[in-house]
C-alpha positions in Angstrom: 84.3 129.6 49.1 84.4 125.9 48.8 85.2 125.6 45.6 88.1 127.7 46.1 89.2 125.2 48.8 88.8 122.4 46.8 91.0 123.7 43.8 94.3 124.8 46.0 93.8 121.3 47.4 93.7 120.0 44.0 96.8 122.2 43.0 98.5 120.7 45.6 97.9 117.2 44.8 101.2 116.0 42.8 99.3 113.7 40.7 97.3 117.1 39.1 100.4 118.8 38.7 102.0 116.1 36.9 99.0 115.8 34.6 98.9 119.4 33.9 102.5 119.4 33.2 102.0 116.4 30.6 99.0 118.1 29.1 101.0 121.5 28.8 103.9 120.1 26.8 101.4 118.5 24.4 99.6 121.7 23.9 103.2 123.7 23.5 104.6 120.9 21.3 101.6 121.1 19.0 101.3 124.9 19.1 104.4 124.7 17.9 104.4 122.4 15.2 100.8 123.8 13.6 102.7 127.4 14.4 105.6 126.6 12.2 103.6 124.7 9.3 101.2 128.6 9.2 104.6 130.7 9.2 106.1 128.5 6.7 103.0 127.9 4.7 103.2 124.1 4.2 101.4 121.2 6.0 104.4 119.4 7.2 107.5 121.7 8.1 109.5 119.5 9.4 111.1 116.4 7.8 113.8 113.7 8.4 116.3 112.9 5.7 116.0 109.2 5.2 118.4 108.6 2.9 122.1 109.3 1.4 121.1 110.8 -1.4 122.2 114.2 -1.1 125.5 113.5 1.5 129.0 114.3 -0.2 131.4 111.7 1.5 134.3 113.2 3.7 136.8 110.4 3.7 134.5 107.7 2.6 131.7 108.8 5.6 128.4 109.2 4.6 126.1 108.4 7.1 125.2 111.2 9.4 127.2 109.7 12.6 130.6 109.1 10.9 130.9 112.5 9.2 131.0 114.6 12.7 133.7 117.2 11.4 130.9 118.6 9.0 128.0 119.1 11.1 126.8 121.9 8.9 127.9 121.4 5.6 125.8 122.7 2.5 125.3 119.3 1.9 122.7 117.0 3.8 123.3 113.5 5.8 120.7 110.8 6.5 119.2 111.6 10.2 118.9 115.7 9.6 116.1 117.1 10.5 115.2 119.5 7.9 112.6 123.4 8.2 110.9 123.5 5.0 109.4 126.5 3.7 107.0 126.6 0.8 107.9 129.4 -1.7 106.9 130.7 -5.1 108.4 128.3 -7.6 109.2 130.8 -10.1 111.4 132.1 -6.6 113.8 128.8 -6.3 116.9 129.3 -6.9 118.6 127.1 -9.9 121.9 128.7 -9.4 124.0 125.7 -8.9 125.7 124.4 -6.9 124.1 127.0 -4.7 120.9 126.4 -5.6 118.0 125.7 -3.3 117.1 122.5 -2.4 114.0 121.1 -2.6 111.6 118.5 -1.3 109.2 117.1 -3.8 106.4 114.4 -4.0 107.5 111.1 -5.3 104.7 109.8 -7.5 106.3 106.3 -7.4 106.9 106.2 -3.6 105.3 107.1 -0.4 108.2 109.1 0.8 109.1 112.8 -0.5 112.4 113.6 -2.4 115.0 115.6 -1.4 117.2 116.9 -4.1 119.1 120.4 -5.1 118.0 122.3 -8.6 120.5 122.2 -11.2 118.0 123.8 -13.7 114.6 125.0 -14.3 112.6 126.1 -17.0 109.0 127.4 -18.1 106.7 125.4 -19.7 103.4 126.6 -20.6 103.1 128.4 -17.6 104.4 125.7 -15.2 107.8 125.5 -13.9 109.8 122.5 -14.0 112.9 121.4 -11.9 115.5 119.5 -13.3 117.2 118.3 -9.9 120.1 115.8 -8.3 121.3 114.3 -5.1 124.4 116.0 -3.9 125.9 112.4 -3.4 124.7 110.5 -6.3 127.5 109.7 -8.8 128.9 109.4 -10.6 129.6 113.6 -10.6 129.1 115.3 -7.3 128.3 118.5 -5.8 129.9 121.0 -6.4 130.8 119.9 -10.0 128.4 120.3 -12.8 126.2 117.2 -13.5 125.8 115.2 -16.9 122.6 113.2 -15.7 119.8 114.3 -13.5 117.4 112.3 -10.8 114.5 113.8 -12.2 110.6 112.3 -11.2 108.6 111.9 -13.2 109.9 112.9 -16.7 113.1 114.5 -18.5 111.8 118.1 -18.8 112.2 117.6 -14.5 109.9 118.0 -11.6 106.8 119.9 -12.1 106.0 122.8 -9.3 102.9 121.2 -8.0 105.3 118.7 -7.0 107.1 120.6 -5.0 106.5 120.9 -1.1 109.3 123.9 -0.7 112.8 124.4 0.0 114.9 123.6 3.0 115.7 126.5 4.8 117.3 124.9 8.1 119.2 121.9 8.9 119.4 120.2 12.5 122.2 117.1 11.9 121.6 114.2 14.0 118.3 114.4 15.5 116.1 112.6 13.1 118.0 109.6 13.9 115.3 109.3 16.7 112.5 109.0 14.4 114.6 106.9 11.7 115.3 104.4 14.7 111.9 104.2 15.4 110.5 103.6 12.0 113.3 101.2 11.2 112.9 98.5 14.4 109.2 97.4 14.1 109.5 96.6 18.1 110.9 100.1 19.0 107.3 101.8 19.1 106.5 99.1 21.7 109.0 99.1 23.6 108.5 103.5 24.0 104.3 102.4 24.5 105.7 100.1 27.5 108.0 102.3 28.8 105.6 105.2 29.3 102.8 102.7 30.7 105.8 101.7 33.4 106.5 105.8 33.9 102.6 106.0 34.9 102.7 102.8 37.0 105.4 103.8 39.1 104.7 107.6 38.6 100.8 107.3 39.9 99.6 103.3 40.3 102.1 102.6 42.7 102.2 105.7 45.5 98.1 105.6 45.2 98.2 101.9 46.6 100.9 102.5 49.1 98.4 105.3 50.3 95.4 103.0 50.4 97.6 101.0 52.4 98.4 102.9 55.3 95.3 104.4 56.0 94.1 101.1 57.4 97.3 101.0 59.3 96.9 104.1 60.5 93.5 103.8 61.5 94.6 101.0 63.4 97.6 102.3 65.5 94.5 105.3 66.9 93.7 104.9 70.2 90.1 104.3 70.9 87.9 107.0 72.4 86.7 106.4 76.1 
């Protein structure tokens, strides 16, 4: 019976209910996000576009902000976020310019490629993807490429390369996370403004409590 007491006084406490709240968003976040990566069958799901590559300029705009009127255009702008899907490669599409579009390793760089399939082709039992930035010149999408962007070699990108296709494009979003990997003091500054949430949040009221009760205990009358 007592430890029944003690929980509903523990519910009530707002400092346990903000904890639990906290803790609950992590968990949903990351069910989520490990939910997503076993539907989809890859390890990372979600990506940001970090670069230009593969945006088409609409009146000379091609950074994500400026090109508004074409939220979701086939094409992609630097700050989507992008739902990637791994697939069977002998699956992708190479039917261009509607062909899939695909996010590959770069053996050269730390950070994957994003690029459409103009071609692809059987060798040996592996499939290779010859592939190009929507925006890279000098021909763009949806006219019919003379070059290629290809990594590593000319015969294109070889499927174990290949992390899947991008079946889902959120415009704007990423810009959060390109912000933050961009300004080396913006990670701080988000570190310092939680550690000022928890101060004011649950430091604070505690010694504003600890602070009355003497008062309090002062004010009582004495017993006769």
């Amino acid at each position: 019976m007592a430890k029944s007491v003690d929980l509903k006084k523990l519910w009530k406490n707002d400092y346990f209910k903000t904890a639990v709240a906290i803790a609950l968003m992590v968990v949903i976040i990351a069910g989520f996000f490990f939910g997503m990566a076993l539907a989809l069958g890859t390890s990372v799901p979600i990506r940001v576009v970090e670069s230009g590559s593969m945006c088409v300029p609409y009146g000379g705009a091609c950074d994500g902000w400026l090109s508004l009127d074409h939220p979701f255009a086939q094409t992609l702008h630097k700050g989507d976020i992008i739902i990637i899907q791994t697939v069977n490669p002998a699956d992708l599409n190479a039917n261009y310019p509607n062909s899939d579009i695909i996010v590959y390793k770069n053996p050269n760089g730390v950070t994957p490629i994003v690029h459409r399939i103009v071609e692809k082709q059987e060798i040996n039992g592996t499939w290779y993807f010859k592939t190009k930035g929507d925006g890279n010149g000098p021909i763009l999408w949806p006219n019919t490429p003379n070059s290629y962007d290809n990594i590593p070699d000319t015969k294109g990108v070889p499927q174990n390369l290949v992390e899947g296709k991008v079946i889902l494009r959120i415009p704007w979003f990423g810009w959060v996370t390109l912000f933050m990997k961009g300004n080396f003091w913006a990670l701080p500054l988000v570190i310092a403004l939680i550690l000022m949430l928890v101060v004011v949040e649950f430091i604070l009221p505690a010694v504003k409590q600890k602070r009355k009760k003497p008062a309090q205990q002062k004010q009582m009358p004495s017993q006769p």
